[in-house]
Biotite code that builds the C-alpha atoms (Angstrom):
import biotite.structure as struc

atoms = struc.array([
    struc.Atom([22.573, 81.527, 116.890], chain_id="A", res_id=1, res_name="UNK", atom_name="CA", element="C"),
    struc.Atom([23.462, 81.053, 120.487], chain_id="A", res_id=2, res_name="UNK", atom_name="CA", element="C"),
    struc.Atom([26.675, 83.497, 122.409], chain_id="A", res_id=3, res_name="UNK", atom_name="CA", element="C"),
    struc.Atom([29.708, 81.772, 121.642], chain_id="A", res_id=4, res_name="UNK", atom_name="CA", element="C"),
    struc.Atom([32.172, 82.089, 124.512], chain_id="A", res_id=5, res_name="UNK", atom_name="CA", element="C"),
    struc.Atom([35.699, 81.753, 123.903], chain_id="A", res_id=6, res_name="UNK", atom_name="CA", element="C"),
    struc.Atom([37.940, 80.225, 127.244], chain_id="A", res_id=7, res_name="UNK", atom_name="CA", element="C"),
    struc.Atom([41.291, 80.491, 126.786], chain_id="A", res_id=8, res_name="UNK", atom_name="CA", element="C"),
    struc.Atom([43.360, 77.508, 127.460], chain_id="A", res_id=9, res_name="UNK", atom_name="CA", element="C"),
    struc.Atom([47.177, 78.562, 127.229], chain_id="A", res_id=10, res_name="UNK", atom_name="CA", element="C"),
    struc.Atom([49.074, 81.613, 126.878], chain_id="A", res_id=11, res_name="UNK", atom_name="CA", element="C"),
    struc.Atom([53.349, 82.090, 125.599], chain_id="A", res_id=12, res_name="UNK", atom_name="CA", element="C"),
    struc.Atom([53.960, 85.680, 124.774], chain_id="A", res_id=13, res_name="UNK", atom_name="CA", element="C"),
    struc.Atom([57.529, 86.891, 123.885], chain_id="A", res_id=14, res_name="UNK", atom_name="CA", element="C"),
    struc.Atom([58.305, 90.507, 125.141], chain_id="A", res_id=15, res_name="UNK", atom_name="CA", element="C"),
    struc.Atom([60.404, 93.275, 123.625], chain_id="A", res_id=16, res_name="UNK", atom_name="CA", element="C"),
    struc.Atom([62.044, 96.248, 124.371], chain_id="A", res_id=17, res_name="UNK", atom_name="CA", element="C"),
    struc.Atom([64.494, 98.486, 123.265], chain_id="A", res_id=18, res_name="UNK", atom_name="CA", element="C"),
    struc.Atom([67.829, 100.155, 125.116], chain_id="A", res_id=19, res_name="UNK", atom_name="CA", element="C"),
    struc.Atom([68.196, 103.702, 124.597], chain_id="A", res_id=20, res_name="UNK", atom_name="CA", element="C"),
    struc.Atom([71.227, 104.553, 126.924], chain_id="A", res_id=21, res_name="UNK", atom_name="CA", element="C"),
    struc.Atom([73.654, 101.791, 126.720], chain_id="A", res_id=22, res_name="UNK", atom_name="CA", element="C"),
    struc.Atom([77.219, 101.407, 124.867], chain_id="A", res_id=23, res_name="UNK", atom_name="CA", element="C"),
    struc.Atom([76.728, 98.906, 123.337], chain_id="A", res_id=24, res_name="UNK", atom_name="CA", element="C"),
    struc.Atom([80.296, 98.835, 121.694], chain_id="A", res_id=25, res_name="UNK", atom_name="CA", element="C"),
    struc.Atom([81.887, 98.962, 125.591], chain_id="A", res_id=26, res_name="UNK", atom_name="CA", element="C"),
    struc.Atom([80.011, 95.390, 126.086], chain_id="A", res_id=27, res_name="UNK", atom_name="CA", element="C"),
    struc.Atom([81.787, 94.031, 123.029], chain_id="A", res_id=28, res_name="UNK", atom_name="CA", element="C"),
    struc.Atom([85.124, 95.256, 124.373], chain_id="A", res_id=29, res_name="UNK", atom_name="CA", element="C"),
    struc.Atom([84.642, 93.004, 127.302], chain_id="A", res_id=30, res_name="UNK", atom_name="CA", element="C"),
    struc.Atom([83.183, 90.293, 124.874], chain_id="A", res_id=31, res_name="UNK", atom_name="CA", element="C"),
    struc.Atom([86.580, 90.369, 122.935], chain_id="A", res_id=32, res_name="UNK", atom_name="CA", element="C"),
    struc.Atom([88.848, 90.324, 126.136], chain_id="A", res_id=33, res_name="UNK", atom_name="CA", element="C"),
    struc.Atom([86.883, 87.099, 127.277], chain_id="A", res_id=34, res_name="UNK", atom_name="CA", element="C"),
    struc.Atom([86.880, 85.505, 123.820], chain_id="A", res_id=35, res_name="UNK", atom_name="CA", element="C"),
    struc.Atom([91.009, 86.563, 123.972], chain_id="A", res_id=36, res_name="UNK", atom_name="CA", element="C"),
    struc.Atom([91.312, 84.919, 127.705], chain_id="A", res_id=37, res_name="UNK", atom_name="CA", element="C"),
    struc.Atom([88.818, 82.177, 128.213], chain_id="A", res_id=38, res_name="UNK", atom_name="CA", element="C"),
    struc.Atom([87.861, 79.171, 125.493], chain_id="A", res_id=39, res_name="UNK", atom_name="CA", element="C"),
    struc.Atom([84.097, 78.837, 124.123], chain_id="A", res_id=40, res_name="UNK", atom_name="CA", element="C"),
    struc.Atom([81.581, 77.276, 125.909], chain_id="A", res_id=41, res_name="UNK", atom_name="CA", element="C"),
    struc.Atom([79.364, 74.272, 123.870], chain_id="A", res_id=42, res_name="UNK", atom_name="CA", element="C"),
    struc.Atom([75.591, 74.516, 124.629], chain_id="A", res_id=43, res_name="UNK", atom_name="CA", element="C"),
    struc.Atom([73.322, 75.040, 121.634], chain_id="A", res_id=44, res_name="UNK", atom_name="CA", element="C"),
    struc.Atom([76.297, 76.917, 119.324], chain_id="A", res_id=45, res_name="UNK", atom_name="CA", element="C"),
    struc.Atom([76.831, 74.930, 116.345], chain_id="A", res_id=46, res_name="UNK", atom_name="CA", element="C"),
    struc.Atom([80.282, 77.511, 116.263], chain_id="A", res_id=47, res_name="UNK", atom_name="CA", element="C"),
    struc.Atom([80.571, 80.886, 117.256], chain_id="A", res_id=48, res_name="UNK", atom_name="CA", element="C"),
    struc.Atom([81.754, 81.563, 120.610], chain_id="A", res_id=49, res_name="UNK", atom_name="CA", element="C"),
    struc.Atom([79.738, 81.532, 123.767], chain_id="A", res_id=50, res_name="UNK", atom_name="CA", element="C"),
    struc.Atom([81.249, 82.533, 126.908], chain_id="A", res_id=51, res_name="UNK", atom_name="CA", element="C"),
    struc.Atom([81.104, 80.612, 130.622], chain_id="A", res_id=52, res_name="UNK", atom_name="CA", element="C"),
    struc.Atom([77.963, 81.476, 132.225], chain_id="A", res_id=53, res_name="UNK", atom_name="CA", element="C"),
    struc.Atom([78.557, 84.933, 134.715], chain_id="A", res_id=54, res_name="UNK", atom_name="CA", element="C"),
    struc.Atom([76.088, 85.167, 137.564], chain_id="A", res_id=55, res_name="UNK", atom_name="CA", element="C"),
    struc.Atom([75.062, 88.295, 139.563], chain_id="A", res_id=56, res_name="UNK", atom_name="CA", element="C"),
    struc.Atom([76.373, 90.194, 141.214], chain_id="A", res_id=57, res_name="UNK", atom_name="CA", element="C"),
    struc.Atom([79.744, 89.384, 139.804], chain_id="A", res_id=58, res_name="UNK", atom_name="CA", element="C"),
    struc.Atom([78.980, 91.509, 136.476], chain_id="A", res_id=59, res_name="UNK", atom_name="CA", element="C"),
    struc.Atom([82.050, 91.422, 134.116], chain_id="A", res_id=60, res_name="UNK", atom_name="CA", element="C"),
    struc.Atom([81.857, 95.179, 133.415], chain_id="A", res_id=61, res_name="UNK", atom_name="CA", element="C"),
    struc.Atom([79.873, 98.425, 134.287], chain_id="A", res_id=62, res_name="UNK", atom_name="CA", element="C"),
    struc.Atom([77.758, 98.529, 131.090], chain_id="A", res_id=63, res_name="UNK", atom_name="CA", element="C"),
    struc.Atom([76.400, 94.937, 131.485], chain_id="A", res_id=64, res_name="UNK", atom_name="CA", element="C"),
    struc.Atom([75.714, 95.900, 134.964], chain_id="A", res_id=65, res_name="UNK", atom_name="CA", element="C"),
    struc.Atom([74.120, 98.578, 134.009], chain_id="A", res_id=66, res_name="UNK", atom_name="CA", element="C"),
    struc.Atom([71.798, 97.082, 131.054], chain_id="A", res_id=67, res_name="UNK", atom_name="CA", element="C"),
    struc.Atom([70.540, 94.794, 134.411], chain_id="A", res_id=68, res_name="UNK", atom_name="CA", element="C"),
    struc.Atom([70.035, 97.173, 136.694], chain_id="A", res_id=69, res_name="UNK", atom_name="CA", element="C"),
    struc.Atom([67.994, 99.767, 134.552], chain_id="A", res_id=70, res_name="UNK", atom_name="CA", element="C"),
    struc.Atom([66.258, 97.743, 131.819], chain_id="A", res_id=71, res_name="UNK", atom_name="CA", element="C"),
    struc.Atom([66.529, 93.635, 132.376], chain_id="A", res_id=72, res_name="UNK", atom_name="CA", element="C"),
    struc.Atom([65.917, 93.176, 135.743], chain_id="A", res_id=73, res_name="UNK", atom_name="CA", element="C"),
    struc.Atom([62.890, 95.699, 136.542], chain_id="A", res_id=74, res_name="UNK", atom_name="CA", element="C"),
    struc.Atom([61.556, 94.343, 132.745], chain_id="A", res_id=75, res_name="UNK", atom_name="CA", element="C"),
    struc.Atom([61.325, 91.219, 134.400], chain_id="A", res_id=76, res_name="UNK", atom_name="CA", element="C"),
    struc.Atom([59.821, 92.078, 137.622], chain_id="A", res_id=77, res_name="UNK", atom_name="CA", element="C"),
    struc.Atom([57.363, 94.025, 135.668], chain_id="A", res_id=78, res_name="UNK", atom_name="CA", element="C"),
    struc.Atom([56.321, 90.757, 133.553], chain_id="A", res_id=79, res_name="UNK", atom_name="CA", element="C"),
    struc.Atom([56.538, 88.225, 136.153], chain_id="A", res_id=80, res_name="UNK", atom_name="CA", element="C"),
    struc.Atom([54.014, 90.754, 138.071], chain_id="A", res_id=81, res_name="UNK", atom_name="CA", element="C"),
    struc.Atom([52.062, 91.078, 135.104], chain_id="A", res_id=82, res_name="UNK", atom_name="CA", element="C"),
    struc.Atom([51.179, 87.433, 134.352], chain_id="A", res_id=83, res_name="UNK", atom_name="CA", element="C"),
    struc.Atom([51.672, 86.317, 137.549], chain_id="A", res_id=84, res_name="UNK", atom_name="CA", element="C"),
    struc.Atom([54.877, 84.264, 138.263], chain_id="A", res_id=85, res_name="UNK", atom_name="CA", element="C"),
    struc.Atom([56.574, 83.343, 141.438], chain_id="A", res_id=86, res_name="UNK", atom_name="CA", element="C"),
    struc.Atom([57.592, 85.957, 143.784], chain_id="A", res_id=87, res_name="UNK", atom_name="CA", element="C"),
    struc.Atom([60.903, 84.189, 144.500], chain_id="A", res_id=88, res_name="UNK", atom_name="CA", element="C"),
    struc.Atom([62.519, 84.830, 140.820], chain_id="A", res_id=89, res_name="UNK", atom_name="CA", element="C"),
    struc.Atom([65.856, 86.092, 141.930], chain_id="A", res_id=90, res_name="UNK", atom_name="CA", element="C"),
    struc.Atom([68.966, 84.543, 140.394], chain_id="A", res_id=91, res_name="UNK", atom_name="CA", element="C"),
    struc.Atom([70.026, 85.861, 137.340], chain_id="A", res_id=92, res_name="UNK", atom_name="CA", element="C"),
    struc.Atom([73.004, 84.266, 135.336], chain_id="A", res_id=93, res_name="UNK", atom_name="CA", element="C"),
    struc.Atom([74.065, 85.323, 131.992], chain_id="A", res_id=94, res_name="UNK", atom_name="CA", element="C"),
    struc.Atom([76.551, 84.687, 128.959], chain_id="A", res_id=95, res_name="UNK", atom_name="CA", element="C"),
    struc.Atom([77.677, 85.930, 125.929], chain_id="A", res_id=96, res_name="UNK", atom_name="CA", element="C"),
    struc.Atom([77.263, 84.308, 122.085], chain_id="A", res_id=97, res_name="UNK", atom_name="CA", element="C"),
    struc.Atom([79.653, 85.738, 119.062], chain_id="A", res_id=98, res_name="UNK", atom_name="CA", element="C"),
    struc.Atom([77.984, 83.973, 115.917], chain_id="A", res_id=99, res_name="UNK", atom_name="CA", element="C"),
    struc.Atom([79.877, 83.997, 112.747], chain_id="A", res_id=100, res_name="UNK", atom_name="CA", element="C"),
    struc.Atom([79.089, 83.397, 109.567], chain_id="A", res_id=101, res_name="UNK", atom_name="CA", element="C"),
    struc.Atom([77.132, 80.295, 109.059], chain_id="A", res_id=102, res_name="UNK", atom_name="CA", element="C"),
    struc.Atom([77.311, 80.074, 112.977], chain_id="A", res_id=103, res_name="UNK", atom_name="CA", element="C"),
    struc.Atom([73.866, 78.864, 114.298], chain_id="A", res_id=104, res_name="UNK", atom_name="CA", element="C"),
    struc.Atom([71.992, 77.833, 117.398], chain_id="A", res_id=105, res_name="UNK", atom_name="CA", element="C"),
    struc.Atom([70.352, 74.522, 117.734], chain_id="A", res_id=106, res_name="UNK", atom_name="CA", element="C"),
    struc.Atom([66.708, 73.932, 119.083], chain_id="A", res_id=107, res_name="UNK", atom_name="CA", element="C"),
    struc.Atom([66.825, 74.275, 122.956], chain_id="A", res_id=108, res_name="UNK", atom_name="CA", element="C"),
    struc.Atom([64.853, 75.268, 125.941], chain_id="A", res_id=109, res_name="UNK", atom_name="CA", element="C"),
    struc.Atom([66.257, 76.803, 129.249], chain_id="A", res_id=110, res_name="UNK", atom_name="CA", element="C"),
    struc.Atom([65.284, 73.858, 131.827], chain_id="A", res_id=111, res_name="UNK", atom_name="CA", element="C"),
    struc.Atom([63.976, 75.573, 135.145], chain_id="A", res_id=112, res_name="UNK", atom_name="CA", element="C"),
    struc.Atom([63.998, 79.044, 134.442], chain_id="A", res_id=113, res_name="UNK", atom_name="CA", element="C"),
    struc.Atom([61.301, 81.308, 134.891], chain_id="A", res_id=114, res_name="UNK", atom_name="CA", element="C"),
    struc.Atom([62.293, 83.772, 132.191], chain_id="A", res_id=115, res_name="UNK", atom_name="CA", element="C"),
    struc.Atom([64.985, 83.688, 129.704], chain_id="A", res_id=116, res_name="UNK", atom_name="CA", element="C"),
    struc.Atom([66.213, 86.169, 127.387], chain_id="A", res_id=117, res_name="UNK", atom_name="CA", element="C"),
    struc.Atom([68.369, 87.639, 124.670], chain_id="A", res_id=118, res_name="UNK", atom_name="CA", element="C"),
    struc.Atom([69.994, 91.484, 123.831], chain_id="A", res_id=119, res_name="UNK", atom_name="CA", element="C"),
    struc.Atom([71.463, 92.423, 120.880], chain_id="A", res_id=120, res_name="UNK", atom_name="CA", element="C"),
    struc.Atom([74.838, 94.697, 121.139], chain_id="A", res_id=121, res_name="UNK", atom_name="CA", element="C"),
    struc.Atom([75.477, 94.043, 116.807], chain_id="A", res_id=122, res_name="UNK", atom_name="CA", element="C"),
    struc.Atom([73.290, 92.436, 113.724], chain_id="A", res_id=123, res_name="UNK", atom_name="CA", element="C"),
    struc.Atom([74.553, 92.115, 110.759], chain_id="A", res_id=124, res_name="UNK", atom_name="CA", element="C"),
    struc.Atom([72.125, 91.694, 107.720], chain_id="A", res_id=125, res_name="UNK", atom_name="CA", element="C"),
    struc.Atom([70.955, 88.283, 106.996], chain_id="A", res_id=126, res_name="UNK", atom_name="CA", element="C"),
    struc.Atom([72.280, 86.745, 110.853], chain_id="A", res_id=127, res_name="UNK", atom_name="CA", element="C"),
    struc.Atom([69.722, 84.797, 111.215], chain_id="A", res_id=128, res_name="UNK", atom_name="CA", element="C"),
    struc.Atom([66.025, 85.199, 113.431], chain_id="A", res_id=129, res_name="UNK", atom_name="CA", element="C"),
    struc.Atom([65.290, 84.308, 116.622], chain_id="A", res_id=130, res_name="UNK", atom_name="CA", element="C"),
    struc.Atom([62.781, 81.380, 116.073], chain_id="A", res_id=131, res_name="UNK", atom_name="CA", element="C"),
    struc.Atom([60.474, 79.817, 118.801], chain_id="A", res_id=132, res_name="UNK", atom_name="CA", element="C"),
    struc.Atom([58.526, 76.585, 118.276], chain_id="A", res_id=133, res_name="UNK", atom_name="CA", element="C"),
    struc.Atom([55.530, 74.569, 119.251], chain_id="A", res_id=134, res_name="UNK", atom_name="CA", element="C"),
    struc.Atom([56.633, 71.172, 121.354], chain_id="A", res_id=135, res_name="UNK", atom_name="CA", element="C"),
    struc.Atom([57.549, 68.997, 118.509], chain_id="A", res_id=136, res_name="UNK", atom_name="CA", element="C"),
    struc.Atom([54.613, 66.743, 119.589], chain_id="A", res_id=137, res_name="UNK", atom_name="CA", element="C"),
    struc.Atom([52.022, 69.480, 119.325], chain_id="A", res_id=138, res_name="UNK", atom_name="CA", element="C"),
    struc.Atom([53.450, 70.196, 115.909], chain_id="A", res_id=139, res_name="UNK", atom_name="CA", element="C"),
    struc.Atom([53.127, 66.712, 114.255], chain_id="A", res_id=140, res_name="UNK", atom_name="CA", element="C"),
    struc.Atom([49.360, 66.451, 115.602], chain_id="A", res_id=141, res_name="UNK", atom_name="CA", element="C"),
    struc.Atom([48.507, 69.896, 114.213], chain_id="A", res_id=142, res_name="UNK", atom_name="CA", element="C"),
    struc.Atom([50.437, 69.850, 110.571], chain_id="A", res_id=143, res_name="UNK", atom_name="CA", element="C"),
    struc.Atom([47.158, 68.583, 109.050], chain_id="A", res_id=144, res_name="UNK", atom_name="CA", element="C"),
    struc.Atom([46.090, 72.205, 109.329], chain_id="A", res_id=145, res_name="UNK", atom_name="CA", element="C"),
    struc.Atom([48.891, 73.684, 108.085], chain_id="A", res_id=146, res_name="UNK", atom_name="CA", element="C"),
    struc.Atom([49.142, 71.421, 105.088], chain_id="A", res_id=147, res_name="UNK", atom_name="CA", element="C"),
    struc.Atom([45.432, 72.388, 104.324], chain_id="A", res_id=148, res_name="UNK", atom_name="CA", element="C"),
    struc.Atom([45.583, 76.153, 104.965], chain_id="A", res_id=149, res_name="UNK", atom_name="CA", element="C"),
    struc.Atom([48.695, 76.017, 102.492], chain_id="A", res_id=150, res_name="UNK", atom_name="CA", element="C"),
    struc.Atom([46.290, 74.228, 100.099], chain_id="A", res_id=151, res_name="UNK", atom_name="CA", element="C"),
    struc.Atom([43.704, 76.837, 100.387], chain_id="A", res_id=152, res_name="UNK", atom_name="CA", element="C"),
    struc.Atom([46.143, 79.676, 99.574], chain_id="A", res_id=153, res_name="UNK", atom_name="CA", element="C"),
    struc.Atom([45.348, 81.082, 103.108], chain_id="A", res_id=154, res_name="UNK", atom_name="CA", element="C"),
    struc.Atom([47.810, 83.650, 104.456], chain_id="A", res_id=155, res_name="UNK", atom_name="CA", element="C"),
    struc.Atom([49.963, 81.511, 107.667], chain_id="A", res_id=156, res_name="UNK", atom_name="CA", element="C"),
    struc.Atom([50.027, 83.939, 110.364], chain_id="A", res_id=157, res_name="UNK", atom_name="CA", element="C"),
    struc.Atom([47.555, 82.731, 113.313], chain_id="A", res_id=158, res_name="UNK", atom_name="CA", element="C"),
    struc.Atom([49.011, 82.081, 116.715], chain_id="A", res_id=159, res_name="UNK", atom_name="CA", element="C"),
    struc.Atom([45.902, 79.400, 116.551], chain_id="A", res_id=160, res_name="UNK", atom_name="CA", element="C"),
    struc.Atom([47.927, 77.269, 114.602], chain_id="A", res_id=161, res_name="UNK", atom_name="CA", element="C"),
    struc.Atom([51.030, 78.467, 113.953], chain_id="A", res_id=162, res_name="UNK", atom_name="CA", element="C"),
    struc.Atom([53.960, 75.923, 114.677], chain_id="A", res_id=163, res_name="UNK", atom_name="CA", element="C"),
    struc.Atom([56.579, 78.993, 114.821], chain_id="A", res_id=164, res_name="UNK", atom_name="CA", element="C"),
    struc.Atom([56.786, 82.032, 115.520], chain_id="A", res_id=165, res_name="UNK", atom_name="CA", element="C"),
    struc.Atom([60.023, 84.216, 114.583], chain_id="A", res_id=166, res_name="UNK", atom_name="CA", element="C"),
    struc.Atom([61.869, 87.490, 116.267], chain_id="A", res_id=167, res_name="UNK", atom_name="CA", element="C"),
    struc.Atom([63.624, 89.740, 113.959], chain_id="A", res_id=168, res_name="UNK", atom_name="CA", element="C"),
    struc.Atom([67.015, 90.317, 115.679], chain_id="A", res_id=169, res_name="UNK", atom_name="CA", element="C"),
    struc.Atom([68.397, 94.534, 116.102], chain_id="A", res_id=170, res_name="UNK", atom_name="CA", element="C"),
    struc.Atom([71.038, 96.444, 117.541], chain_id="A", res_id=171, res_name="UNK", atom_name="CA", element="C"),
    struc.Atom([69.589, 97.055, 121.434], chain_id="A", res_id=172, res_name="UNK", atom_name="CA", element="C"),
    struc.Atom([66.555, 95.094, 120.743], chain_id="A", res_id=173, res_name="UNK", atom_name="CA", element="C"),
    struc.Atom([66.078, 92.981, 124.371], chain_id="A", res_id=174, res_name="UNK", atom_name="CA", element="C"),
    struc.Atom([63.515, 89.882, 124.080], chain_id="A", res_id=175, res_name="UNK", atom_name="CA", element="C"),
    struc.Atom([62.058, 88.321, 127.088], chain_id="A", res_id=176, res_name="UNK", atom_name="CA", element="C"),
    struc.Atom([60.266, 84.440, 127.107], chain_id="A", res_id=177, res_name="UNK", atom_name="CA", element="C"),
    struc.Atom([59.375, 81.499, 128.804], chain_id="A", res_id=178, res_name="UNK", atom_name="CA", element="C"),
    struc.Atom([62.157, 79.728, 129.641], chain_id="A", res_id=179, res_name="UNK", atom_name="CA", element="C"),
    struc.Atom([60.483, 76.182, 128.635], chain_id="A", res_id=180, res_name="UNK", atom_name="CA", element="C"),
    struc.Atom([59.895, 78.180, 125.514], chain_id="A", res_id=181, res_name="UNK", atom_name="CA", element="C"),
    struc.Atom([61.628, 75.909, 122.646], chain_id="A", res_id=182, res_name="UNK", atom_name="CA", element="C"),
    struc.Atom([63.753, 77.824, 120.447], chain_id="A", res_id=183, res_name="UNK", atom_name="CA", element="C"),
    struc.Atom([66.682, 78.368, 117.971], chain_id="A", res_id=184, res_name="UNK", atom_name="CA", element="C"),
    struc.Atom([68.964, 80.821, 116.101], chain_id="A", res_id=185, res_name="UNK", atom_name="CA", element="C"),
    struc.Atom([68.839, 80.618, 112.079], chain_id="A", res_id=186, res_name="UNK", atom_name="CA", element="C"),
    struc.Atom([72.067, 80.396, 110.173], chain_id="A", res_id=187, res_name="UNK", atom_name="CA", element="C"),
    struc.Atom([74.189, 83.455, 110.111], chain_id="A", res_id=188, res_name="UNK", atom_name="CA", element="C"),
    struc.Atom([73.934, 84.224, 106.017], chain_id="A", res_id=189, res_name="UNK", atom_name="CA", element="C"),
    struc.Atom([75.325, 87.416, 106.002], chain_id="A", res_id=190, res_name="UNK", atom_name="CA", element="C"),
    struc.Atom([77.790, 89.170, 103.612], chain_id="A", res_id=191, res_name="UNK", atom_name="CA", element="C"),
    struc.Atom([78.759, 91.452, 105.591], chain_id="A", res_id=192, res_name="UNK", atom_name="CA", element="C"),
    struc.Atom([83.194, 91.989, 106.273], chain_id="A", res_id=193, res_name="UNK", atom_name="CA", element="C"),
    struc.Atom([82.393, 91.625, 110.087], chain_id="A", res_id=194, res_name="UNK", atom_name="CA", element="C"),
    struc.Atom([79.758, 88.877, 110.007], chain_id="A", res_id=195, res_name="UNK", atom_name="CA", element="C"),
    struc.Atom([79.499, 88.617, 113.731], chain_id="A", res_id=196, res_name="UNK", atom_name="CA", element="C"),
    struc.Atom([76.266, 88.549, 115.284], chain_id="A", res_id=197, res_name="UNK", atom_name="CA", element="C"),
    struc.Atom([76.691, 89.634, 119.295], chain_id="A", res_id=198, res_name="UNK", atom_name="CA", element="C"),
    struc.Atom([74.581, 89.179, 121.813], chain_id="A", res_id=199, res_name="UNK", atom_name="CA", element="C"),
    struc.Atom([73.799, 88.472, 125.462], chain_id="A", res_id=200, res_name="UNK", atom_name="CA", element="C"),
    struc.Atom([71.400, 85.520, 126.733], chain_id="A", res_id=201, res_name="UNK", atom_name="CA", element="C"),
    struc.Atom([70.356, 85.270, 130.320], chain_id="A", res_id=202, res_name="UNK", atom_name="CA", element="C"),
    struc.Atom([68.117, 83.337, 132.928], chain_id="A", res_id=203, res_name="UNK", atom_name="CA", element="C"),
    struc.Atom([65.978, 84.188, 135.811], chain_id="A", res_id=204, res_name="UNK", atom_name="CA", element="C"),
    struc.Atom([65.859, 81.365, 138.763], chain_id="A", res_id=205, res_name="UNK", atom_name="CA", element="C"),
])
């Protein structure tokens, strides 16, 4: 049989890190005196709390500044080096989301950012994943293979044909995408006496 070469035609990764060195409990401090001060923002919270976007260098305490300095910010100069995004990626905004129970995020992308991301400062069990998707058009044209994989008792977990592909949330766990990456939050299910699911979400211009 003749060499079969394989050419790559696109490429989405997700990356993820951990924090080892940040207080994660002095970030919610600051989380609670905004939620006490300021009213929720409405972007893709179906409700929960999400806070008015904060850009840098105005950093609403020393710990957030700190999780930038040392881990976000040179993790993203590291990836947009590594697959080779624009030089000029430097804006940064951020906000934070309190999710409660059954608090979710809708489907959403992050319009004109280079890379987008998420930490986690608390998880509850059962808060819901982190959940990226296929443009819904690529989806319906490539559910016919699904469908018949499914039929076949195959195992689902090829990024060939995958339609989703799901982030496990934990306490200091940072993930790094796309941000034309679509995505959403699952329900917050979790039984837990303090069902709130905190977390930080930022953008790179």
């Amino acid at each position: 049989m003749n060499e079969i070469i394989e050419s790559p035609m696109f490429l989405s990764s997700c990356f993820i890190t951990y924090a080892t060195d940040i207080d994660n409990k002095k970030i919610i401090q600051s989380i609670e005196e905004i939620q006490r001060t300021q009213p929720s923002n409405h972007r893709s919270n179906s409700g929960g709390f999400q806070s008015f976007t904060i850009k840098r260098p105005e950093y609403d305490n020393d710990e957030t500044a700190k999780l930038f300095e040392t881990l976000i910010i040179p993790m993203a100069k590291q990836i947009a080096k590594d697959i080779k995004y624009p030089d000029s990626m430097d804006r940064v905004c951020y906000w934070y989301n309190v999710n409660y129970k059954y608090n979710y995020n809708t489907i959403h992308s992050h319009p004109n950012s280079y890379l987008s991301g998420v930490y986690y400062m608390r998880v509850p069990a059962d808060s819901g994943k982190l959940v990226f998707n296929r443009a819904e058009n690529e989806i319906d044209r490539m559910s016919f293979i699904l469908d018949k994989c499914v039929k076949e008792g195959h195992q689902i977990d090829n990024i060939r044909v995958n339609t989703e592909h799901w982030v496990i949330p934990e306490e200091s766990k940072l993930v790094m995408f796309p941000g034309h990456s679509n995505h959403y939050v699952e329900q917050n299910l979790t039984n837990e006496e303090d069902s709130r699911r905190i977390s930080l979400s930022f953008n790179f211009f």
